[in-house]
matplotlib code that plots the C-alpha trace (Angstrom):
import matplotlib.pyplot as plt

x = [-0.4, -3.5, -4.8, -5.9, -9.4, -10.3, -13.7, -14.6, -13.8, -15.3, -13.1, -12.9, -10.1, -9.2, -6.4, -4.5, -2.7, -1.6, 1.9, 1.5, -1.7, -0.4, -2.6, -1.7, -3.8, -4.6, -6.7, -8.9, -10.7, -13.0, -14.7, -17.7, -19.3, -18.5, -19.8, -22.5, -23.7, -24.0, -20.7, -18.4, -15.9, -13.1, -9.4, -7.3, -4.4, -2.3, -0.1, 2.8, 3.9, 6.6, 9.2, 12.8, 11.3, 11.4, 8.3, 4.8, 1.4, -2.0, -3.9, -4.1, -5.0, -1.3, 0.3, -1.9, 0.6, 2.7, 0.5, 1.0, -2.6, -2.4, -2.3, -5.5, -7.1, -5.6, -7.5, -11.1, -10.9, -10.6, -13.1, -10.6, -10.4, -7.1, -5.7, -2.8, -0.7, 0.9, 4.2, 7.2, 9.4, 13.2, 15.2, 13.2, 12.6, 14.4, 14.4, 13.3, 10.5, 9.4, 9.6, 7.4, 5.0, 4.2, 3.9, 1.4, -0.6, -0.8, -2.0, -5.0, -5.5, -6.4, -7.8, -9.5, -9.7, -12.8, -15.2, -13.9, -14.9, -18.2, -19.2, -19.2, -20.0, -22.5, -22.4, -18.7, -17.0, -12.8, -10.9, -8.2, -7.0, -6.5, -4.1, -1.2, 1.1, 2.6, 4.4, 6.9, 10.0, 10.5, 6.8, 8.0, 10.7, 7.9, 6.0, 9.2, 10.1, 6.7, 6.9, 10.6, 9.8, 6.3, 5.3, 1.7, 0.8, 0.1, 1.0, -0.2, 2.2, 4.3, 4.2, 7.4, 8.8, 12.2, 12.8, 16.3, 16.7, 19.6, 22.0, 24.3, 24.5, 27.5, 25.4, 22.7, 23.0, 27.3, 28.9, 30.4, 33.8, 33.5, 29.4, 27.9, 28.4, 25.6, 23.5, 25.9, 25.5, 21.6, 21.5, 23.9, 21.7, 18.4, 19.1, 21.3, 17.6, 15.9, 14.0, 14.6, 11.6, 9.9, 8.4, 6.8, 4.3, 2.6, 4.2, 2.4, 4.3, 6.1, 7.0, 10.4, 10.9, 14.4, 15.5, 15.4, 17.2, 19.3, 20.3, 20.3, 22.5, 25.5, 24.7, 23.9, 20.9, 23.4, 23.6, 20.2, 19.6, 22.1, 23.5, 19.9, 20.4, 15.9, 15.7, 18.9, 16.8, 19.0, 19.6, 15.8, 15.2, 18.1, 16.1, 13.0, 11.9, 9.4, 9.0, 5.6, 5.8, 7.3, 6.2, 9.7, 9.9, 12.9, 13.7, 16.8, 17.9, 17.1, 19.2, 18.1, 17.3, 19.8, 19.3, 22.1, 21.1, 17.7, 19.8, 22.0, 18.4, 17.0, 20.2, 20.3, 16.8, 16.3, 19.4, 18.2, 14.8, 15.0, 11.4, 9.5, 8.4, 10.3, 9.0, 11.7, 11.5, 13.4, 12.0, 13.0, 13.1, 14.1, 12.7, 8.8, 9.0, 5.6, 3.4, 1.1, 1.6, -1.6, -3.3, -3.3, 0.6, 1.9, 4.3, 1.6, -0.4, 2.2, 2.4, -1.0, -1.2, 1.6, -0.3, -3.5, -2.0, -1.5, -3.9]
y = [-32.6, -32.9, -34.2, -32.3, -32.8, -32.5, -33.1, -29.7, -28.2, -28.8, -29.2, -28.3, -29.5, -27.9, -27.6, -24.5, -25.4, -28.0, -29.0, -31.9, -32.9, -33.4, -31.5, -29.7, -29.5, -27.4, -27.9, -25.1, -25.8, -24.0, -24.5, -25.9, -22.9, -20.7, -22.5, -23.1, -19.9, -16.2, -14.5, -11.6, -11.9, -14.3, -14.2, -16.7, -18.6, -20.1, -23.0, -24.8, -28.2, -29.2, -32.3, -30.1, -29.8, -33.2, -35.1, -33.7, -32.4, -30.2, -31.7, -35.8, -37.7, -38.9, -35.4, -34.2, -36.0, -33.3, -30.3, -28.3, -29.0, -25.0, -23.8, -25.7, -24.8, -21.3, -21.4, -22.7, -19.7, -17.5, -18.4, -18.5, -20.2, -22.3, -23.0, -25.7, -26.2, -28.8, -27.8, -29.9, -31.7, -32.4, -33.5, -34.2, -30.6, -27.5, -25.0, -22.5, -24.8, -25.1, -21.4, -21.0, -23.0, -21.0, -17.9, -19.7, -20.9, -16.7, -16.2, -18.3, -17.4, -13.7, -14.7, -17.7, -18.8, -16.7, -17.8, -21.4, -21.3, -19.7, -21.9, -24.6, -22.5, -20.0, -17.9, -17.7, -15.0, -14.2, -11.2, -11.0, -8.0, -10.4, -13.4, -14.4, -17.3, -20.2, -23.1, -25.6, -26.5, -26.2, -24.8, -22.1, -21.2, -20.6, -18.4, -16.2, -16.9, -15.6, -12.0, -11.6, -12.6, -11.4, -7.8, -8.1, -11.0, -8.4, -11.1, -9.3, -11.8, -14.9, -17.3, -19.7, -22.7, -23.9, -22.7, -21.0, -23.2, -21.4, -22.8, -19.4, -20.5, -22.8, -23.4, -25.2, -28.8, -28.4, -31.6, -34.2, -34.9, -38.7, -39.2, -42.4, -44.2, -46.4, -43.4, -41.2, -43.9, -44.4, -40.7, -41.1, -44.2, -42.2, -39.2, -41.8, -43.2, -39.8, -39.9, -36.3, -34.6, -36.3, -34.8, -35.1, -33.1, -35.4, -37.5, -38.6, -38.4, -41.1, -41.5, -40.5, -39.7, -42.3, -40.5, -36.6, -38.1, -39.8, -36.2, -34.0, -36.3, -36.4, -32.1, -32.9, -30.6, -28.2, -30.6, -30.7, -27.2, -27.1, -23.8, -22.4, -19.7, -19.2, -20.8, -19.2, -17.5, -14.4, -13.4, -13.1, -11.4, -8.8, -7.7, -7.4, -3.8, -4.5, -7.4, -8.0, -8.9, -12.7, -14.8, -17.8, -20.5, -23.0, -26.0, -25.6, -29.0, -29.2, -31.6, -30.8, -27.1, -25.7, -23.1, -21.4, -21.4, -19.6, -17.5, -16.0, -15.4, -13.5, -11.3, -11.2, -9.9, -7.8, -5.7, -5.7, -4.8, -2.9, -2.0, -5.3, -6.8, -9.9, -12.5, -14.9, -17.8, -21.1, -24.0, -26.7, -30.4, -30.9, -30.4, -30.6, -29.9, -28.7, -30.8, -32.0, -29.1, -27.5, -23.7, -23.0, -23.6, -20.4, -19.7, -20.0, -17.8, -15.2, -15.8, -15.5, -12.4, -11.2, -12.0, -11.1, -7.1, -7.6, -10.2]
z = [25.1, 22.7, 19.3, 16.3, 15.6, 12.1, 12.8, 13.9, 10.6, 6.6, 3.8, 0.1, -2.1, -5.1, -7.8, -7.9, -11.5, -13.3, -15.3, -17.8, -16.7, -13.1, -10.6, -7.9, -5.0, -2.6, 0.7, 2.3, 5.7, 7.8, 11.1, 10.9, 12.9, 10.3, 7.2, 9.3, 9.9, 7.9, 10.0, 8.6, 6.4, 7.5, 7.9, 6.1, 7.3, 4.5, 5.8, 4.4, 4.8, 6.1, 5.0, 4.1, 0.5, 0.2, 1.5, 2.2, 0.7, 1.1, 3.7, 4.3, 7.2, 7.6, 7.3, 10.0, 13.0, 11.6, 11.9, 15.1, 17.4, 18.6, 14.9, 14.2, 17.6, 17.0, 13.2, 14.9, 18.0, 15.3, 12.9, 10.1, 7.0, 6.3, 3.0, 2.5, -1.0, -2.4, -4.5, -5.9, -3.9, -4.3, -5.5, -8.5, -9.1, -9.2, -6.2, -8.5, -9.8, -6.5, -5.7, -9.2, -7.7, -4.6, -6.7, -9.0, -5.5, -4.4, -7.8, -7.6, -3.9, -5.2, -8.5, -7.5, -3.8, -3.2, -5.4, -4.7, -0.9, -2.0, -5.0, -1.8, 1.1, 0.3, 3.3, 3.8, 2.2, 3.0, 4.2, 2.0, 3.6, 6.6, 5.6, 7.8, 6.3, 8.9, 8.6, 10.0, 8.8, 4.9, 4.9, 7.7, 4.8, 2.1, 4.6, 5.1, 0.7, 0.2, 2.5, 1.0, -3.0, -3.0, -1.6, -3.6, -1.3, 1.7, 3.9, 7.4, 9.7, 9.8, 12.2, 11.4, 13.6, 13.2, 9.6, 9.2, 6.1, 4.2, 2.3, 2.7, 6.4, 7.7, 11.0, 8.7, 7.6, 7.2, 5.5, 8.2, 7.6, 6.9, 6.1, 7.1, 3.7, 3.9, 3.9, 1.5, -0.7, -0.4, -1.7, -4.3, -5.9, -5.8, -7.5, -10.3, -10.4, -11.3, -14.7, -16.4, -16.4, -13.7, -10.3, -7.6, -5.8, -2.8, -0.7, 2.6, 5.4, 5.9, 2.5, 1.9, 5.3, 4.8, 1.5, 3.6, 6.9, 4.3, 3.4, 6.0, 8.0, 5.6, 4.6, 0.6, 0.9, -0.7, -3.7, -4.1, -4.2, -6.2, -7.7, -8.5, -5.8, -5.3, -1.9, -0.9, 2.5, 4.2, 0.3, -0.3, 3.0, 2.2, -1.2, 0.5, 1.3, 4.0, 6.2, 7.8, 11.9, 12.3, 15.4, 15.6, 17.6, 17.4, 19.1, 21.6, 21.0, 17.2, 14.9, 11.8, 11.5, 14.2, 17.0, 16.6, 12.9, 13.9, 15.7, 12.8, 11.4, 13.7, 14.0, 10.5, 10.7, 13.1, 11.1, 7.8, 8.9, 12.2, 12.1, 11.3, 15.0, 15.8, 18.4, 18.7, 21.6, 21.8, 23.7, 24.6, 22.5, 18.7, 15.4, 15.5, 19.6, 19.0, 17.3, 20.1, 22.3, 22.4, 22.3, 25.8, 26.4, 27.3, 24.6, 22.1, 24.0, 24.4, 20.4, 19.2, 20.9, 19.1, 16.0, 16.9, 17.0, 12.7, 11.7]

ax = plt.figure().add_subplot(projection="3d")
ax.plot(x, y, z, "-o")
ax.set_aspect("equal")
plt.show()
C-alpha cells in the first residue's frame, strides 16, 4: 500500500469554458523533473474523475484519496503531463450536457492546452500524438465515451477501472424490489429541490457522497439519466468504427459497478471490435480496490506494459 505524493509534481489550473459565467476547470500537472529541465516533447495523460456523475472535480486535495497512487507514480516514471476536467454533475444536468462538456474539454486540449502549459512552463512542450485517457468509475466511462463519440481525439489507449456504467445493462445498478424507503425517499426530496436551470460542476469528495449511495442502492441512476440516451455506453461503442487498445480492471467483489457487468463489456467488446487489444483482469475487493495499491503491484505492471506498446 502507498500514498500519492503531490509534491513531486507542479500544477497549473486553468478554465477550459465557461456557461453563465460559471467556470469550468481543469487541472494539468507535471513532474517536477520535467518542468525543471529542457526534455522532449511529453506524453499526456487525461484523467477523469470519478463519483457515478454525481460528485467529483479537476484536481483538489480531497479528491486525491480517490486517485489511484500507480496512476500518479505511473504519470512521474513516464515524464508525462496529466490533465484533469471538471464537467457537470447529475442530477442537476443532463447526460447530454455532461457529454457536451467533455467534447468542449478535447476542444481546448488541441486548441488550447499547449500554449497553456508553455505560457507557465517554458521548456515543456506536449506530444499530442501521444495522449492516453484513464479514469475510475464514471471518469473510466468518459475515457471509453470519448474513444467511442470522438475519433478526432486520437486517443492512443484507455486505461479504465471498474466502469461498465450502462444503463442498457440489467447487470448494472437493476431496481431492488422493495428499495430502502428512507433512502428512496431521500432521493425523491432532492431532485423535488432542484432549481431549473441550475448545475453543478465541483463537488469535493465527500460531498454528495450520501445523495450517489442514496441512488445506486435503490437503481434510480436510470431516472437520472433519464431518457436522453448520450451516456447509454455499449450503444456508443457499437457506432464506433475503431477502438484504440483498452487496459480494464474491475473489482471481483464490486457493489456498485458489477463484475459480471464488466464482463458483458468486455464480451460485448471484444465482438464488436475484434481487432482493438483488450486487457481485461479482475482482482480482488470492491469498487475503488485500487486506490492505494501502488506501481509496483504486479497487475499494474503487467498493465503499463500493455500500454506502454500504444502510448
Amino acid at each position: 500500500m502507498s500514498h500519492i505524493e503531490l509534491g513531486k509534481f507542479e500544477r497549473i489550473d486553468a478554465v477550459y469554458k465557461d456557461v453563465d459565467g460559471i467556470p469550468f476547470e481543469v487541472s494539468v500537472i507535471a513532474p517536477r523533473e520535467v518542468v525543471s529541465a529542457q526534455c522532449p516533447a511529453r506524453p499526456v495523460l487525461v484523467h477523469f474523475h470519478g463519483g457515478g456523475f454525481i460528485l467529483g472535480t479537476a484536481l483538489d486535495p480531497q479528491t486525491l484519496p480517490l486517485w489511484q497512487v500507480w496512476m500518479l507514480q505511473y504519470a512521474e516514471a513516464r515524464g508525462a503531463v496529466v490533465v484533469s476536467p471538471c464537467h457537470r454533475l447529475l442530477p442537476e444536468a443532463k447526460a447530454s450536457q455532461i457529454l457536451e462538456d467533455i467534447k468542449d474539454f478535447w476542444d481546448w486540449v488541441y486548441t488550447s492546452l499547449a500554449s497553456t502549459v508553455s505560457d507557465t512552463w517554458p521548456q515543456v512542450s506536449i506530444d499530442l500524438s501521444r495522449l492516453a485517457a484513464a479514469g475510475q468509475g464514471s471518469g473510466g466511462t468518459l475515457a471509453l465515451h470519448s474513444s467511442f463519440l470522438w475519433p478526432q481525439t486520437r486517443i492512443k489507449v484507455i486505461m479504465a477501472q471498474y466502469c461498465a456504467i450502462d444503463t442498457d445493462s440489467p447487470m448494472f445498478s437493476p431496481r431492488p424490489h422493495d428499495p430502502p424507503r428512507d433512502l428512496d425517499g431521500f432521493v425523491t426530496r432532492y431532485l423535488q429541490r432542484i432549481r431549473p436551470g441550475t448545475f453543478r460542476v465541483s463537488s469535493p469528495f465527500p460531498e454528495y457522497f450520501d445523495l450517489m449511495f442514496a441512488v445506486h442502492q435503490t437503481g434510480r441512476f436510470r431516472d437520472m439519466v433519464g431518457a436522453d440516451g448520450s451516456l447509454r455506453l455499449r450503444r456508443n461503442m457499437g457506432q464506433a468504427k475503431v477502438v484504440p487498445p483498452i487496459w480494464m480492471a474491475q473489482g471481483a467483489e464490486d457493489r456498485i459497478v458489477s463484475r459480471l457487468a464488466a464482463d458483458e463489456l468486455v464480451s460485448e467488446l471484444r465482438i464488436a471490435h475484434p481487432k482493438t487489444p483488450v486487457l481485461y483482469r479482475v482482482l480482488p475487493g470492491g469498487h475503488g480496490f485500487d486506490v492505494k495499491h501502488a506501481f509496483d503491484e504486479a497487475w499494474v505492471q503487467e498493465g503499463v506494459e500493455f500500454v506502454d506498446r500504444f502510448w
